[in-house]
Each structure stands twice: as structure tokens, then as C-alpha cells.
N, C-alpha and C positions, 0 to 999 in steps of 0.2 A: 715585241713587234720591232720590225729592223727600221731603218730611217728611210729605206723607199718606202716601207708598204704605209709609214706614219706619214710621208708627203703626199703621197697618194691619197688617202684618208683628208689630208689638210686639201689637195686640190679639190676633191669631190666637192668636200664643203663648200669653199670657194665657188666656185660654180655655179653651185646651185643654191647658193644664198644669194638674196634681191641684192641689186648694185649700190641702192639708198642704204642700206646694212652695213657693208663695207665701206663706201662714203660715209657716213655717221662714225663707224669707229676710229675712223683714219685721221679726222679730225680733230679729235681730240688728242691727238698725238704730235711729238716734234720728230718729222723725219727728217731720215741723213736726204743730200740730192741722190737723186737716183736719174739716171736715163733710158730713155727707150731703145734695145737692140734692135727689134725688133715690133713692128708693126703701130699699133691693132692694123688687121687686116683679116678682112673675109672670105672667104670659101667654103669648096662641098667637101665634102668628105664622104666617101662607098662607108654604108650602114652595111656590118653583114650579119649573119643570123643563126641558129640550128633550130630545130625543131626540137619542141623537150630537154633545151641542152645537150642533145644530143646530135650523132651523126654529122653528114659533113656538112660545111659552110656554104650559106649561100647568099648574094646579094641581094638586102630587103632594099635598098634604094638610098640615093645622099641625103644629105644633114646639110643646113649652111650653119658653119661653125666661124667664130671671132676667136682671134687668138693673140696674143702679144708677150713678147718678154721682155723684162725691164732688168738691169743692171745696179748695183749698189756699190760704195768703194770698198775693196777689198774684193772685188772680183764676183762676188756673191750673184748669180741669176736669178729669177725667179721668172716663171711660164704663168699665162692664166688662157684656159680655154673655156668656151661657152658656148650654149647652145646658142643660137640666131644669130642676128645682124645687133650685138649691141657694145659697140668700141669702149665703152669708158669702163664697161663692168668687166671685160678681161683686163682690161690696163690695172683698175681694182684690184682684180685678184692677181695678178704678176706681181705686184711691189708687196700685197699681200704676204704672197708667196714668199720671194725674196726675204720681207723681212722676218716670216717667221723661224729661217734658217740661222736666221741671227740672235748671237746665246744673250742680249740685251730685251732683243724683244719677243724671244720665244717664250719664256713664262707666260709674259702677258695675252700673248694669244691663246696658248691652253690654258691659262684660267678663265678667262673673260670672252673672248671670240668663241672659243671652239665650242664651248656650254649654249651659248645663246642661236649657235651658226644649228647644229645642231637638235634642238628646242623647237625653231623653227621649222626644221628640217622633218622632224615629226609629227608635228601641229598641223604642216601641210598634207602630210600625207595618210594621216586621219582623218585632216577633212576630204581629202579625197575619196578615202573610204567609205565615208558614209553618202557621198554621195553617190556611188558607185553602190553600195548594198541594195536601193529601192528596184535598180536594174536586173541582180542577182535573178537568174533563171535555173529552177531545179530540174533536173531532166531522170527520167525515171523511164524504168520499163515497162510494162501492164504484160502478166504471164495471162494467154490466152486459157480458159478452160478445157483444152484439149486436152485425149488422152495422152496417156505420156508413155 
């Protein structure tokens, strides 16, 4: 895997990991100062869509997205974007970000963040599942007794 498609991977997480998560692990850390380039700040964002993945694009409707990028010294970025109105948890995942790019605190993000980032990330989405299954509707055909 090349280093976008792993920051990519890393921002997902980010993201969609609670903001107490990332606060909690951030904590217990000594960070460099870092500043904000950029934001948090809000907006829509055009959602667009295919049908079956397939065929062409069309606009399902906007998103309100937070977004922020934070700086490190030595020039290092780091973006966090997120679904809703919630400032502190893209600022979160930008210096996140940021410092995972750094060869001091990249280990400890792929041993320790990304397992637990992760964990979560599938814990929620089984329970969603199940609660999604009692819904499941089977849809069947009934062949009439006509000749054939």
C-alpha cells in the first residue's frame, strides 16, 4: 500500500472515530506546538451518487462537513474532515493526522490508535447490523398455476 492510499486509510479512521477517542489518546502524549492553518470551519459539501456503482453521477444532495488543517515544525500538514458541525473533532484528527506523518510518532499510531480506531470502527458497525437485520424484508416471487 502506497502512503496516500495508508493516509487515506489513517484519515477515514480519523473521522469516524468519536472525538473523546482522540482526545483521550492525545493526552497522554507530549506534543510538538503545532498551529492552525486553517480553520475548523463549516460547510456543505454536493453528496453525489451512481446507482449500483454504476452509470453516471448524480447529485444525492449536501452534507454539512467541519474541516481544519493544522501545521507542525518542519512544515508537516495534517487535514481532518468530518461529518457535521463538530470543531474540536476535525482539529483532533488534523494534528492527528499531522502527527502520524511523523517517523517519531508514526509507530505509535499504527500500534496503539489504528487497532483500537479500527475495533471500534467494527463494533459499531455490527451493531448496526443487528439492528438493521430485525428490518430485513425477503421479497419473493409466488409462480401463478397457469399454463405454461
Amino acid at each position: 500500500m502506497n502512503t496516500q492510499d495508508r493516509r487515506q486509510q489513517y484519515m477515514r479512521l480519523l473521522s469516524l472515530a468519536p472525538a473523546e477517542e482522540l482526545e483521550h489518546f492525545l493526552a497522554g502524549l507530549q506534543l510538538p506546538p503545532w498551529k492552525l492553518l486553517r480553520g475548523p470551519e463549516s460547510g456543505l459539501v454536493m453528496v453525489r451518487g451512481r446507482i449500483n456503482a454504476e452509470g453516471a453521477l448524480f447529485n444525492v444532495g449536501e452534507a454539512l462537513v467541519t474541516r481544519c488543517v493544522v501545521t507542525l515544525p518542519g512544515d508537516t500538514c495534517g487535514c481532518g474532515y468530518v461529518l457535521g458541525e463538530n470543531p474540536r473533532h476535525a482539529e483532533l484528527a488534523a494534528l492527528c493526522d499531522a502527527l502520524w506523518q511523523k517517523e517519531a510518532y508514526a509507530p505509535m499510531f499504527d500500534t496503539e490508535l489504528k487497532p483500537r480506531l479500527e475495533k471500534m470502527l467494527q463494533e459499531r458497525e455490527e451493531q448496526a447490523g443487528k439492528e438493521a437485520a430485525p428490518t430485513k424484508v425477503d421479497f419473493f416471487t409466488l409462480v401463478r398455476g397457469e399454463d405454461k
